[in-house]
C-alpha positions in Angstrom: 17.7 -29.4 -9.1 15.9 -26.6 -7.5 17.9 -23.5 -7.0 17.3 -21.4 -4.0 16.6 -17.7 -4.3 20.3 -16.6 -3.1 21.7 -18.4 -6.2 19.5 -17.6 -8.6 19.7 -13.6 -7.5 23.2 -14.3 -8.3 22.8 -15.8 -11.6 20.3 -12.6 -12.7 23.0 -10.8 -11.9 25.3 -12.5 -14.3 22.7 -12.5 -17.0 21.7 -9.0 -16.9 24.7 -7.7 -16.5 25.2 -8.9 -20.1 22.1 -7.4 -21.1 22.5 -3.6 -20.6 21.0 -2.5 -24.2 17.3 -4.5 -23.1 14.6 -2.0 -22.6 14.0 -1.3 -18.7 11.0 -2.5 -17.0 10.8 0.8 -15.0 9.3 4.1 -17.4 11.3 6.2 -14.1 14.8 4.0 -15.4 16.4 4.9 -19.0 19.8 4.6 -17.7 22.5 5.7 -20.1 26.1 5.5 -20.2 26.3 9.0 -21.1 26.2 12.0 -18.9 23.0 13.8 -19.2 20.5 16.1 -16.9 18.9 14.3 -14.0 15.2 13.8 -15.0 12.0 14.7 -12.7 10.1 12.5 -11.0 6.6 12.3 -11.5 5.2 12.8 -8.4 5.5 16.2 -5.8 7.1 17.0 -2.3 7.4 20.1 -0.4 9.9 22.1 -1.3 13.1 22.0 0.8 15.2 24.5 -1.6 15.8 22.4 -4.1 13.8 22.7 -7.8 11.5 25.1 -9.5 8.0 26.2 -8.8 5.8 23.8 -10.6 3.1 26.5 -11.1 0.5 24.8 -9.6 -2.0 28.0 -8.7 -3.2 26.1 -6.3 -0.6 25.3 -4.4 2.3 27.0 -5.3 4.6 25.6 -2.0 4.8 22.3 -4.0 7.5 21.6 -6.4 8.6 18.4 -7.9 12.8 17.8 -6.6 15.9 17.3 -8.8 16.9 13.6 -7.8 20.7 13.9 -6.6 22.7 13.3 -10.2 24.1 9.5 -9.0 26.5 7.9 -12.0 25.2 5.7 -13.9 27.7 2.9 -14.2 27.7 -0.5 -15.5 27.5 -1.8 -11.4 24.5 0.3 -10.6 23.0 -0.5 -13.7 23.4 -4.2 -13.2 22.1 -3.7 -9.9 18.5 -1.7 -10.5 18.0 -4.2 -13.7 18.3 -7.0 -10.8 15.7 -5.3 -9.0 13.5 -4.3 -11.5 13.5 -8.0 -12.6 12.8 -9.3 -8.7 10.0 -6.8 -8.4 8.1 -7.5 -12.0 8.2 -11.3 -11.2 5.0 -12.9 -10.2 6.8 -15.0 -7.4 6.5 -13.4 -4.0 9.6 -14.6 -2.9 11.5 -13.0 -5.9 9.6 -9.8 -4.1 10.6 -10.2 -1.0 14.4 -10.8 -2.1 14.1 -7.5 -3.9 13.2 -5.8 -1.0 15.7 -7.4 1.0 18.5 -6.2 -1.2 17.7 -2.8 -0.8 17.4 -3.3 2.9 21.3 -4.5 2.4 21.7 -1.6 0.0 20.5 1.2 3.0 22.5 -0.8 6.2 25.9 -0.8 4.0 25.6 2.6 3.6 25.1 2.7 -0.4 21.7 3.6 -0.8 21.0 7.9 -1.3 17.3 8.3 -0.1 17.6 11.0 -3.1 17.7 7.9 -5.3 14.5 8.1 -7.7 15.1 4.9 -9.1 15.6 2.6 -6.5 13.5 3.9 -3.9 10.9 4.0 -7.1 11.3 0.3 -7.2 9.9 0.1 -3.6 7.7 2.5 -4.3 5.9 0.3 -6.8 6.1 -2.9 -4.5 4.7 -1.0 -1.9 1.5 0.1 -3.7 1.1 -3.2 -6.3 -2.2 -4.3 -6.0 -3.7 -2.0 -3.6 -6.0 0.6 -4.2 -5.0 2.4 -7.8 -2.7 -0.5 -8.9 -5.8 -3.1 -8.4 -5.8 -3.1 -12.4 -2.9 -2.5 -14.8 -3.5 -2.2 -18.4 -5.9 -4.0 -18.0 -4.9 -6.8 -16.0 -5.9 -7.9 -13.0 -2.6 -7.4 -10.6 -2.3 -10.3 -7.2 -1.9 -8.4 -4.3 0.3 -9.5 -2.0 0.6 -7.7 1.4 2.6 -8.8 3.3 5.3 -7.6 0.1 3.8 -3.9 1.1 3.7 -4.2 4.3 8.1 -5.2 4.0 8.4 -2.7 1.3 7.0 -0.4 3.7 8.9 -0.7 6.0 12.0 -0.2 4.7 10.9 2.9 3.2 10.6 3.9 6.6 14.2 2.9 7.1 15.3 5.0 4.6 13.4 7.7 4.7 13.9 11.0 2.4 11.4 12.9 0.4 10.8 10.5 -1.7 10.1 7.6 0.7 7.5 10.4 2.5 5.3 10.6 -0.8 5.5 7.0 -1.5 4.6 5.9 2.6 1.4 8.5 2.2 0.6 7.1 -1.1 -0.2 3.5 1.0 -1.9 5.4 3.9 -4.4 7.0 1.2 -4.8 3.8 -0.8 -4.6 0.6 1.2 -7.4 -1.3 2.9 -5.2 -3.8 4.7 -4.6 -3.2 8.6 -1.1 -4.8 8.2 0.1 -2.9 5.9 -1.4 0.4 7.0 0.0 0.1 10.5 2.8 -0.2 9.1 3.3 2.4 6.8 1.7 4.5 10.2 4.7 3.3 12.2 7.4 4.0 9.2 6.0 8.2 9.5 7.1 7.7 12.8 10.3 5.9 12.7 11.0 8.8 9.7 9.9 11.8 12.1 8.7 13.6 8.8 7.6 17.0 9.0 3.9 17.6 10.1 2.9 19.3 7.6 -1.5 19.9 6.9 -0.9 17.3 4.2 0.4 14.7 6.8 -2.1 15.7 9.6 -5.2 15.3 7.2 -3.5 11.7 6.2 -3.5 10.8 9.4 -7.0 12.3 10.2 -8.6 10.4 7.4 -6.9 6.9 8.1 -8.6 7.0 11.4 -12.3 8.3 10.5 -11.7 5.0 7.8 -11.6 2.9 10.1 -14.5 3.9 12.0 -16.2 2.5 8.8 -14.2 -0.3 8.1 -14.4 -1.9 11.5 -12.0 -1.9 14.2 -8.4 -3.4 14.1 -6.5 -3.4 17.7 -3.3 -3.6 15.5 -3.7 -0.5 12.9 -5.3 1.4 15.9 -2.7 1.0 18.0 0.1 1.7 15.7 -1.5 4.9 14.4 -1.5 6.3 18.2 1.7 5.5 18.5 2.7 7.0 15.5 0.7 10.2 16.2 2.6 10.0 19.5 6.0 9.9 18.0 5.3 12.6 15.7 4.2 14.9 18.2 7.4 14.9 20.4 9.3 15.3 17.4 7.7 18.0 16.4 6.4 21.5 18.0 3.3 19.6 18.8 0.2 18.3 16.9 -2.5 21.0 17.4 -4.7 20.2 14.8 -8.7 20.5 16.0 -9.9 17.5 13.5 -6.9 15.3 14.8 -7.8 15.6 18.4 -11.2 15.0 17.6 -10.2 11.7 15.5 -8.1 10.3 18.4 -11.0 11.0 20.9 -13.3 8.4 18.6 -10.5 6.1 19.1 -10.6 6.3 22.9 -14.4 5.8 22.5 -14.6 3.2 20.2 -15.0 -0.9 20.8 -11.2 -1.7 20.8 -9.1 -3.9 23.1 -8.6 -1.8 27.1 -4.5 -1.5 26.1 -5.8 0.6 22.7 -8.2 2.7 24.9 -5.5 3.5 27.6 -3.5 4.5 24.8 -5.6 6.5 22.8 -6.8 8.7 26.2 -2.9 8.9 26.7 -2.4 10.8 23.8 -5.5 12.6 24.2 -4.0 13.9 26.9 -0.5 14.5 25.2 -2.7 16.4 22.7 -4.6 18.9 24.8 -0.9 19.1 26.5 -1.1 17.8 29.7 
């Protein structure tokens, strides 16, 4: 008899619940019983008042955040083991279930976007097998993107600090126009600051696909994005920006992505 994936989410459950001791597919999740200190995570986001100064000479704006200190109890553990186990499998499905639950997880209200763990597990299905993640440890890893392009998205539902770096992460690594528009589109649905950092994102996504060849789809999203940003925001001002839409507006794509792009041309200059 061939279970379907509803049931056999339900019998992981069961199973790992059982099996809190095994060692956790995640390096981010060493969850303990105990109480102890909140750890880092290993990537950076602007600093909102929260952490230390990383001492970056560079860049000293940039600080890695302490992850809100959520309990660790035998539920939640239970839970992220479940979801480390759907996003480690090499069934698409089991994937997509994975990202499913944490859409549940973030409509019922249960899901902090200061959560470094779970929102690390989209993290990693957003990015497997694109760009970076192409190889791991050697392997060869099957890239599924329409998985990215749903993981993507609901890190655009959720939003956070967290869901900001991982959503750039895609827009700097990814070559496919599905998932790219989409991550485009979850900066927008997130309103995220617009930052140089974000700007110069944006700005390289679009001189890409000048070389890449056109896609009505990406082009159009990024606009619209751009667009959404910019009325949430003081304005987009940036020189290299304008410039980047302007190519857009001159470029072989579809009339409705032309109209659009001299739209926010327009918006742009501040007309």
């Amino acid at each position: 008899m061939k279970l379907g994936f509803r049931t056999r989410y339900h019998l992981a459950v069961l199973v790992l619940g059982a099996l809190f001791v095994s060692t956790p597919l995640f390096a981010e999740s060493t969850p303990e019983l105990h109480e102890r200190a909140p750890e880092r995570p290993a990537w950076v986001i602007p600093h909102d008042g929260d952490g230390e100064a990383n001492g970056a000479v560079e860049d000293p704006t940039w600080v890695p955040i302490t992850p809100r200190d959520i309990p660790m109890t035998p539920q939640r553990m239970t839970e992220i083991r479940v979801l480390e186990y759907g996003a480690r499998a090499d069934d698409p499905n089991q994937k997509l279930a994975t990202v499913r639950r944490i859409e549940t997880l973030h409509r019922q209200g249960e899901l902090d976007p200061r959560d470094q763990v779970i929102i690390g597990i989209l993290h990693f299905l957003a990015t497997e097998g694109s760009g970076t993640r192409a190889l791991e440890n050697g392997r060869q890893v099957t890239s599924f993107p329409h998985v990215r392009m749903q993981a993507v998205r609901t890190l655009g539902n959720v939003g956070g600090p967290y869901a900001r770096t991982a959503v750039l992460e895609v827009i700097r690594n990814d070559r496919e126009p599905m998932v790219l528009g989409e991550a485009t589109a979850a900066l927008g649905r997130m309103r995220v600051a617009t930052d140089p950092e974000l700007i110069a994102h944006l700005t390289l996504l679009i001189e890409r696909m000048g070389r890449t060849g056109p896609s009505d789809y990406l082009a159009y999203a990024t606009l619209r994005a751009i667009e959404e940003l910019h009325w949430a925001s003081a304005g987009l001002h940036d020189p290299a920006l304008f410039r980047a839409v302007l190519t857009l507006a001159q470029a072989p794509y579809s009339a409705v992505v032309q109209r659009k792009a001299l739209q926010v041309v327009d918006l742009l200059r501040g007309r």
